[in-house]
C-alpha positions in Angstrom: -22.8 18.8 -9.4 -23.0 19.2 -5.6 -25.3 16.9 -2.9 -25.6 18.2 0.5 -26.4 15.9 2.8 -29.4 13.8 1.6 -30.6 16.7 -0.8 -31.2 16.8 -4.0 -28.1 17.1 -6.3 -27.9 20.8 -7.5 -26.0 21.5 -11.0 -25.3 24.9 -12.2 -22.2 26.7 -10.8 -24.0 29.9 -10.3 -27.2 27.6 -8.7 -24.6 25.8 -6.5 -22.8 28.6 -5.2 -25.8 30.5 -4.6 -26.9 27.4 -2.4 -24.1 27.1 -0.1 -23.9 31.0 0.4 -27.8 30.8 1.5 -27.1 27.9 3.5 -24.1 28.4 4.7 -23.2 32.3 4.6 -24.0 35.3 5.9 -23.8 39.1 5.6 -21.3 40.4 4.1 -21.2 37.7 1.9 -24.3 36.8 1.1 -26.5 39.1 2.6 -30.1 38.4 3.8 -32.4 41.5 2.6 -32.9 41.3 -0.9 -32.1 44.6 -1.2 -28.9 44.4 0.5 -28.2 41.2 -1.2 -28.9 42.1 -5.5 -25.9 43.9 -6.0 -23.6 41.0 -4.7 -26.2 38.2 -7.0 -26.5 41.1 -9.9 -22.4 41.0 -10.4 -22.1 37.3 -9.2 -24.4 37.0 -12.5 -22.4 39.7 -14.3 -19.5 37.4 -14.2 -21.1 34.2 -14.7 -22.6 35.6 -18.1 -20.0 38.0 -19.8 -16.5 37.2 -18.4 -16.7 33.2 -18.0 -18.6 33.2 -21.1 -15.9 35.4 -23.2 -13.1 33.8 -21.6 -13.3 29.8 -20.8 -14.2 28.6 -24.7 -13.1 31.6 -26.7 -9.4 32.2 -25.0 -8.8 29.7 -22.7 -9.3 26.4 -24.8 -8.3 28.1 -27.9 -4.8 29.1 -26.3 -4.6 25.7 -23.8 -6.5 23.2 -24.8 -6.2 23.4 -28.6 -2.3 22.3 -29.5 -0.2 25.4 -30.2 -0.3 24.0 -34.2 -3.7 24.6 -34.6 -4.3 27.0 -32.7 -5.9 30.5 -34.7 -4.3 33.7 -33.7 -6.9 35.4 -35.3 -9.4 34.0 -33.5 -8.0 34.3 -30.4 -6.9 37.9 -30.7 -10.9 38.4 -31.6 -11.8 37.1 -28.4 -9.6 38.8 -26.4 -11.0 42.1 -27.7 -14.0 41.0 -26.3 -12.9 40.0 -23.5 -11.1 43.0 -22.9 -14.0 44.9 -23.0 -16.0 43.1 -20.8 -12.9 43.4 -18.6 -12.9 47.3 -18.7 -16.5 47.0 -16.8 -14.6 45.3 -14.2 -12.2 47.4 -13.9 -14.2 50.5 -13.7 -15.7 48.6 -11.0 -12.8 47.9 -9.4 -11.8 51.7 -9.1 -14.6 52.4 -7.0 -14.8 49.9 -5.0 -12.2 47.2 -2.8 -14.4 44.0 -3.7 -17.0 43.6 -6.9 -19.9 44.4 -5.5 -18.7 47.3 -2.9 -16.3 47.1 0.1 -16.5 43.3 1.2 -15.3 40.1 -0.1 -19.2 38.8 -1.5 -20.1 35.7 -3.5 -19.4 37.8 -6.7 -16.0 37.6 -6.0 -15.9 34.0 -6.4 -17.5 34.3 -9.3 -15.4 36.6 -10.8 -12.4 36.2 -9.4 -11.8 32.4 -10.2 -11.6 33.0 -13.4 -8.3 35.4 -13.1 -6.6 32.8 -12.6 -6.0 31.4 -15.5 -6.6 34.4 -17.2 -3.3 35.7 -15.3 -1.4 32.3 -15.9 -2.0 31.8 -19.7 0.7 33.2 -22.0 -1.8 35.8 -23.5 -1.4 39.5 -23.8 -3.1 42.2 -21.2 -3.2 45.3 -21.1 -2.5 46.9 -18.1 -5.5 46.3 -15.1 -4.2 48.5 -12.2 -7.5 47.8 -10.2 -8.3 44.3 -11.1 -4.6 43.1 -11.2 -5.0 45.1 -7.1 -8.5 43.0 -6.6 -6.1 39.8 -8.4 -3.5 40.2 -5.8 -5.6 40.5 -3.2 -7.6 37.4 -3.8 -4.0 35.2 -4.2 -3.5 36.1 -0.4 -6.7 34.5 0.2 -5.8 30.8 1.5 -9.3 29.5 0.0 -8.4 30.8 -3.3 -4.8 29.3 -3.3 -5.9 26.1 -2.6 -9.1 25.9 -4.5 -8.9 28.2 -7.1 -5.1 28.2 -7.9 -4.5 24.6 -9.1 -3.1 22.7 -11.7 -4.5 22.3 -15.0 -2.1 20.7 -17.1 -4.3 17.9 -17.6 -6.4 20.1 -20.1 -3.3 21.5 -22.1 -3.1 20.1 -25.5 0.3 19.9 -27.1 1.7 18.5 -30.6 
């Protein structure tokens, strides 16, 4: 949840961010013609709804936060097919262009890319992502995204 100022609280990550890039962004990042502006909100979205969704509950708790005893390598090599091939998109993506949504670093990035992260960091395998382990690098050099992004989370590891 986030309150700005005397306003109303806002909840919804992709609500929130959307909130402080119109209040507090501009072009490139969030751009003001709606025309301009969709492809950065249509892969912002694209992130929010396939990646997050395939990776926080279906990998990422089932390989941290569930203790490595119970854990169900079955399951979890499931949802990293899916995963994967939500991934490919992103890749393909990624080939064409420096940032998700073209040449710039947009909103969609942060959508996106805070959730490679962890993806990178959790003992899982990968194939090989030329472009998005690029994009990956190139968001780590970012000193937003080390401090904000790249944090701890043993607090959610479950162990035996």
């Amino acid at each position: 949840m986030l309150q700005d100022g005397l306003n109303q609280p806002i909840w919804e990550t992709g609500a929130i961010l959307r909130y402080l890039a119109g209040r507090y962004g501009d072009a490139p990042f969030w751009p003001s013609d709606p025309a301009v502006r969709a492809p950065v909100d249509q892969w912002a979205e694209w992130a929010k709804i396939n990646v997050t969704l395939a990776f926080t509950a279906p990998v990422f708790w089932r390989v941290v936060r569930t203790a490595p005893s119970r854990r169900d390598p079955v399951a979890i090599a499931a949802a990293l097919e899916k995963l994967h091939a939500i991934l490919a998109i992103a890749e393909a993506q990624l080939a064409r262009h420096t940032f998700m949504a073209g040449g710039d670093f947009t909103l969609a990035d942060i959508q996106f890319g805070h959730v490679l992260y962890r993806y990178f960091d959790i003992d899982i395998p990968r194939p090989s992502w030329p472009n998005i382990e690029r994009y990956y690098h190139q968001l780590t050099q970012r000193q937003a995204f080390r401090e904000h992004v790249m944090v701890s989370y043993d607090e959610l590891r479950a162990y035996d």
